[in-house]
Backbone and ligand atoms as CSV (ligand in chain L), in Angstrom:
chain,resi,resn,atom,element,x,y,z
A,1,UNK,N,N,68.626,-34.896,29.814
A,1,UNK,CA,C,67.328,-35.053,29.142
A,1,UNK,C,C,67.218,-34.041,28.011
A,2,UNK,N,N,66.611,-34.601,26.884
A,2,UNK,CA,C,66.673,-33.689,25.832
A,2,UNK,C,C,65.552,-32.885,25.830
A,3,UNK,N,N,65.252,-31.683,25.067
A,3,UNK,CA,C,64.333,-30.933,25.049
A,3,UNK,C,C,63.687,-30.297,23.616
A,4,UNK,N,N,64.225,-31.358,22.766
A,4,UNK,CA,C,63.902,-31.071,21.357
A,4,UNK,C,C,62.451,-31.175,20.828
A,5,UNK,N,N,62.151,-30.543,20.108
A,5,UNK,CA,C,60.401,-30.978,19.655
A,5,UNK,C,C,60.116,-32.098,19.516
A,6,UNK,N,N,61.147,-32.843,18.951
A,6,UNK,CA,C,60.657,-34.202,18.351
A,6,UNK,C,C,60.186,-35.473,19.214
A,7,UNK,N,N,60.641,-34.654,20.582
A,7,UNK,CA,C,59.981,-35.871,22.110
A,7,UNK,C,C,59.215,-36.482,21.900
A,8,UNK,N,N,58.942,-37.763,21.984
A,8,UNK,CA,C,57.589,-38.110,21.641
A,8,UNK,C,C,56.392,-37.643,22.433
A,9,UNK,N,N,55.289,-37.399,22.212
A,9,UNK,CA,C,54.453,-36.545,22.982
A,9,UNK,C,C,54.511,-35.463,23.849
A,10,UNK,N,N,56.120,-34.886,23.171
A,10,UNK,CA,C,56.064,-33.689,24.323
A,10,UNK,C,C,55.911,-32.302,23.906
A,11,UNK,N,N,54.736,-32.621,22.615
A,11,UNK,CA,C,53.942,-31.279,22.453
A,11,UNK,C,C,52.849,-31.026,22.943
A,12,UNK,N,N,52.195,-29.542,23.091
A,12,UNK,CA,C,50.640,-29.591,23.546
A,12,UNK,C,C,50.153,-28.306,22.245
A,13,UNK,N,N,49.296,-28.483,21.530
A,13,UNK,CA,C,48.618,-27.545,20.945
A,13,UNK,C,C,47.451,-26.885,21.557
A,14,UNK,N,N,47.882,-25.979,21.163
A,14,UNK,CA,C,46.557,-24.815,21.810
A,14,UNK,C,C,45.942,-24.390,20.793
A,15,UNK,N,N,45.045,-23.864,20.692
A,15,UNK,CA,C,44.272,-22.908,19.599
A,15,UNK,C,C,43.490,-21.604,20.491
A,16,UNK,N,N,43.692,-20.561,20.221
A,16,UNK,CA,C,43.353,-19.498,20.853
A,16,UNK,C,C,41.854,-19.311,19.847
A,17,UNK,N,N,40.958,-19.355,20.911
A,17,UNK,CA,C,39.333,-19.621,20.380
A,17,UNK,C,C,38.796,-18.194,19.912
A,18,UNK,N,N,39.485,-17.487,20.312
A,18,UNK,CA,C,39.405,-15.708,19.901
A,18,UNK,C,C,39.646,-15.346,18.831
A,19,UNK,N,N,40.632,-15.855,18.125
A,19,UNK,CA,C,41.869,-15.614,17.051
A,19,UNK,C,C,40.789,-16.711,16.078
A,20,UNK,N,N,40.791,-17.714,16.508
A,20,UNK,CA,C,40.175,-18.467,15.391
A,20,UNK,C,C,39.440,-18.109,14.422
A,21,UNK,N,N,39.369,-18.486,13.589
A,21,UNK,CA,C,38.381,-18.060,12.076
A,21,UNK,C,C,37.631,-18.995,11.793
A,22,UNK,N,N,37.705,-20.156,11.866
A,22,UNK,CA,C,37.536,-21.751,11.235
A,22,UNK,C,C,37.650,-21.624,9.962
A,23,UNK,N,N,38.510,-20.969,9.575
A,23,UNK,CA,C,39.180,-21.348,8.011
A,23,UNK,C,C,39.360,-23.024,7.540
A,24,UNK,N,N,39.688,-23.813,8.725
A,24,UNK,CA,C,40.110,-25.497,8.684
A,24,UNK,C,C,41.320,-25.317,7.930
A,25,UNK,N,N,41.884,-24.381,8.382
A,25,UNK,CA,C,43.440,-25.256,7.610
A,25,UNK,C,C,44.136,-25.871,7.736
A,26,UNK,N,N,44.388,-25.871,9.466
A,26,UNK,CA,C,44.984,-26.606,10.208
A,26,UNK,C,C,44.352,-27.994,9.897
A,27,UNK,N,N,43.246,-28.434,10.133
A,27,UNK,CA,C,42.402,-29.399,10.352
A,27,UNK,C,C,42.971,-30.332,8.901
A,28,UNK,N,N,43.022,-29.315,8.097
A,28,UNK,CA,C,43.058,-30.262,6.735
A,28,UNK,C,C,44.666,-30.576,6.944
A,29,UNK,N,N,45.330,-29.764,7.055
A,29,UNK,CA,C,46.792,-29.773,7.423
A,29,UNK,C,C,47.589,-31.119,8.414
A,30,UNK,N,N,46.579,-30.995,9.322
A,30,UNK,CA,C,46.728,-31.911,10.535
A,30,UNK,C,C,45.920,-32.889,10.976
A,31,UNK,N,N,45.343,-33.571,10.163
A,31,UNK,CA,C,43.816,-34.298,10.311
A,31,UNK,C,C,44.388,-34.657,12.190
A,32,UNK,N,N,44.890,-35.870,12.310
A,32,UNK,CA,C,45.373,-36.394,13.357
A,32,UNK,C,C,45.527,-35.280,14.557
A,33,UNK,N,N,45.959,-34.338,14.480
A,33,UNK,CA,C,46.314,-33.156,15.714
A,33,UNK,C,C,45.320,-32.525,15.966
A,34,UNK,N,N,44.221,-32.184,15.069
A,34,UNK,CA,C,43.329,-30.852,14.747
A,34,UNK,C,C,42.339,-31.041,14.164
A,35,UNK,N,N,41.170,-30.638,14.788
A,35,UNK,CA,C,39.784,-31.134,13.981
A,35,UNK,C,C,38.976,-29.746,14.580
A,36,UNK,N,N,37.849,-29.899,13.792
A,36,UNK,CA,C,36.681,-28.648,14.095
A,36,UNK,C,C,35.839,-28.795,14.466
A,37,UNK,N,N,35.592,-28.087,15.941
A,37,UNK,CA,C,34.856,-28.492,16.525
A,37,UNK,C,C,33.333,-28.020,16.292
A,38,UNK,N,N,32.193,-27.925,17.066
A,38,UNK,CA,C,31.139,-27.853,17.082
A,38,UNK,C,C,30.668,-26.841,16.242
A,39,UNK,N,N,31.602,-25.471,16.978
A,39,UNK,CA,C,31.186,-24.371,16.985
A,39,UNK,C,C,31.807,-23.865,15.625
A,40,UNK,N,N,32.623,-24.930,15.196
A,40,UNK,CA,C,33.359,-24.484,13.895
A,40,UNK,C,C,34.889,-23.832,14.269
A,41,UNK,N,N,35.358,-24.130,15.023
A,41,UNK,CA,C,36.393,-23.301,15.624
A,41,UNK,C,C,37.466,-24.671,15.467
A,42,UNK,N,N,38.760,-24.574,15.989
A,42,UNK,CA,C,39.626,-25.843,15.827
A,42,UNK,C,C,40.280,-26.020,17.277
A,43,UNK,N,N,39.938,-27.108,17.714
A,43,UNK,CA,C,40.167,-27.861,18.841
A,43,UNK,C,C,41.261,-28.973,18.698
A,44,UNK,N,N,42.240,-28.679,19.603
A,44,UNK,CA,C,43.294,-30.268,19.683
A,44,UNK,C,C,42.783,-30.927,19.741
A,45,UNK,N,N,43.309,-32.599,19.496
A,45,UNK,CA,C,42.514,-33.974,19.125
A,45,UNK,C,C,43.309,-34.630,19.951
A,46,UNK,N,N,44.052,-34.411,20.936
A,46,UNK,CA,C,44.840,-34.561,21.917
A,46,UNK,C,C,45.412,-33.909,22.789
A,47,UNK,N,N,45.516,-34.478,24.458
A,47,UNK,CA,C,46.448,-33.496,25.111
A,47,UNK,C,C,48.096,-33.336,25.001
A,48,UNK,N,N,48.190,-34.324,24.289
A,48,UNK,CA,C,49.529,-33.966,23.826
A,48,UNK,C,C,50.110,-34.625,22.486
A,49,UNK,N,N,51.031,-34.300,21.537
A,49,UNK,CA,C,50.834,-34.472,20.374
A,49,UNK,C,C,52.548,-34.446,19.888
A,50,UNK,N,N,52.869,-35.871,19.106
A,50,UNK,CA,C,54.432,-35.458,18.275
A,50,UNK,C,C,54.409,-34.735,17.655
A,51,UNK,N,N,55.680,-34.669,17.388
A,51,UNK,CA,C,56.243,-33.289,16.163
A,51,UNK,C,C,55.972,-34.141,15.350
A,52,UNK,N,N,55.919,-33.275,13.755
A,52,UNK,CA,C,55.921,-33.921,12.516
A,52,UNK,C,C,55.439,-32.819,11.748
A,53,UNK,N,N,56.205,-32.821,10.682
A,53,UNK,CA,C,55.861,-31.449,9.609
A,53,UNK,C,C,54.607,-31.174,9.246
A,54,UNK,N,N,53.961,-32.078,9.359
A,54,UNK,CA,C,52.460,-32.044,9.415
A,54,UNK,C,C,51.618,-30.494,10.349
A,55,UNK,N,N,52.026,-31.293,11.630
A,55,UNK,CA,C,51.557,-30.271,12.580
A,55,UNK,C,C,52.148,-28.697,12.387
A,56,UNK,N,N,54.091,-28.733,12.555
A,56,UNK,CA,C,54.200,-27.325,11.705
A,56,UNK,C,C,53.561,-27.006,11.011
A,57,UNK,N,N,53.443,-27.493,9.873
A,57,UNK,CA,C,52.815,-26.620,8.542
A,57,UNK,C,C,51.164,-25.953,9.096
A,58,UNK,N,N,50.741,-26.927,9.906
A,58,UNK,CA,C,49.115,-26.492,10.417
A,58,UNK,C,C,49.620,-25.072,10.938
A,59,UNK,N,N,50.464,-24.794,11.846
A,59,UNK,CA,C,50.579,-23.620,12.824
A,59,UNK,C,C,51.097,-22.436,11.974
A,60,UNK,N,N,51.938,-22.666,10.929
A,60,UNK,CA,C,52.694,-21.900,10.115
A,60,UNK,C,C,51.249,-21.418,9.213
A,61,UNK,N,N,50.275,-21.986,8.923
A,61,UNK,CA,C,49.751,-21.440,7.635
A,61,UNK,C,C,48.308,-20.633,8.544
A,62,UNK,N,N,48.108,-21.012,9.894
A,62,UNK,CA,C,47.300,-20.317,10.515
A,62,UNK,C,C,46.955,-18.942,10.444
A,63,UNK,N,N,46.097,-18.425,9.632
A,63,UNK,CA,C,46.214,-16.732,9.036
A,63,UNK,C,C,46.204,-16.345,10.285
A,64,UNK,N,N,45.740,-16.669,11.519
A,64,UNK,CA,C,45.266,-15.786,12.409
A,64,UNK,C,C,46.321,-15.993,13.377
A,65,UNK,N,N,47.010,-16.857,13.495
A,65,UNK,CA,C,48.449,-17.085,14.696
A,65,UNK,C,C,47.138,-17.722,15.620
A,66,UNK,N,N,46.303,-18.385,15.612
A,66,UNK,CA,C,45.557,-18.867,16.284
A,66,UNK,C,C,45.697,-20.253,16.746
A,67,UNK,N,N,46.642,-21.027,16.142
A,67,UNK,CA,C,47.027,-22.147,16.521
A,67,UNK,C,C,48.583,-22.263,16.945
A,68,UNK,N,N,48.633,-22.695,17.683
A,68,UNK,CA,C,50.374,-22.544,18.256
A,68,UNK,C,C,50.874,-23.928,19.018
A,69,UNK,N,N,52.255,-24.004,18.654
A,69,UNK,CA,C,52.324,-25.434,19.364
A,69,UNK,C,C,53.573,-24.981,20.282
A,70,UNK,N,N,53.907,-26.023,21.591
A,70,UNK,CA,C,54.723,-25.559,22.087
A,70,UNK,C,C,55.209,-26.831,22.786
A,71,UNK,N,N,56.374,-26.916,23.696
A,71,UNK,CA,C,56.776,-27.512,24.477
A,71,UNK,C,C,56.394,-27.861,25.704
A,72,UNK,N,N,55.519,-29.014,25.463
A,72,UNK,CA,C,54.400,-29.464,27.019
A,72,UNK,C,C,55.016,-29.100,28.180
A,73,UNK,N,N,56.388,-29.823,28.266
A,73,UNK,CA,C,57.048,-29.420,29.974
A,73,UNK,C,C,57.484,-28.087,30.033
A,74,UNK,N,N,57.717,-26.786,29.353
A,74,UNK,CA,C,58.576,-25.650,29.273
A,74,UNK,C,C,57.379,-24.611,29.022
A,75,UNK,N,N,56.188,-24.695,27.960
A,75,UNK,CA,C,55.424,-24.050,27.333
A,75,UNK,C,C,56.260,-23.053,26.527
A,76,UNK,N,N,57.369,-23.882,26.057
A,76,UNK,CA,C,58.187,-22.782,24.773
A,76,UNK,C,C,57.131,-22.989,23.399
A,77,UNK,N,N,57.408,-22.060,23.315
A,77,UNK,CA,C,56.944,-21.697,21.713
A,77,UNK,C,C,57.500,-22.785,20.504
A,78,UNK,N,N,57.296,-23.808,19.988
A,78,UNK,CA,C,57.888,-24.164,19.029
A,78,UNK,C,C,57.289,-24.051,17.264
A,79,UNK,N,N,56.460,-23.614,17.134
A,79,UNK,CA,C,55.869,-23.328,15.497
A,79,UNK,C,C,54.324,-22.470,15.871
A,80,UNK,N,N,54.176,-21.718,15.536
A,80,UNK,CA,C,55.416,-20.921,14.373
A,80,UNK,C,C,56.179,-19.821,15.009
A,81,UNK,N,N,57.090,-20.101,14.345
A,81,UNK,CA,C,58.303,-19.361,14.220
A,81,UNK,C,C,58.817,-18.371,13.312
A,82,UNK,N,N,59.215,-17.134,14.046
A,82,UNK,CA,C,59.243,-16.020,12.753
A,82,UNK,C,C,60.696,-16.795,11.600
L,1,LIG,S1,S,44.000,-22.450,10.566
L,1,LIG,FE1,FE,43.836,-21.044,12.348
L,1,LIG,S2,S,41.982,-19.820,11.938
L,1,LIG,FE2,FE,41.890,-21.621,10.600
L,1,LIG,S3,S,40.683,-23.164,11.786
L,1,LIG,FE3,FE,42.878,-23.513,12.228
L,1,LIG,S4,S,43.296,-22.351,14.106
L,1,LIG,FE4,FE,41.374,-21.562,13.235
């Protein structure tokens, strides 16, 4: 069994609600993965989510490391990445 990002749905995004800013970058970045929620903060738009440069780029441009994506079955770290 493979364990590559590109699984279909075998990402989960988190957003650490602490870290958050609601800058929306992600959101704009990731319409489909990432939206803002109530409080203005950014909430997954799913419990689990494909890869696609899309979603990197959301986690990569996160000023705050507040959004992170990882490997649903493992909880590895996959973006961002130093
Ligand atoms: S880019 Fe980061 S700080 Fe900005 S809304 Fe998304 S998770 Fe929050």
């Amino acid at each position: 069994m493979s364990t590559a990002a590109g699984d279909a749905g075998g990402l989960e995004v988190r957003v650490d609600r602490i870290r958050c800013v609601g800058t929306g970058l992600c959101a704009a970045a990731a319409p489909a993965d990432v939206q803002l929620g109530p409080d203005g903060r950014a909430v997954p738009r799913h419990a689990r989510a494909e890869a696609s440069e899309r979603l990197t780029e959301a986690a990569e441009m996160c000023p705050t490391e507040a959004l992170t994506v990882h490997l649903a079955a493992t909880g590895e770290l996959v973006a961002p990445l130093d």
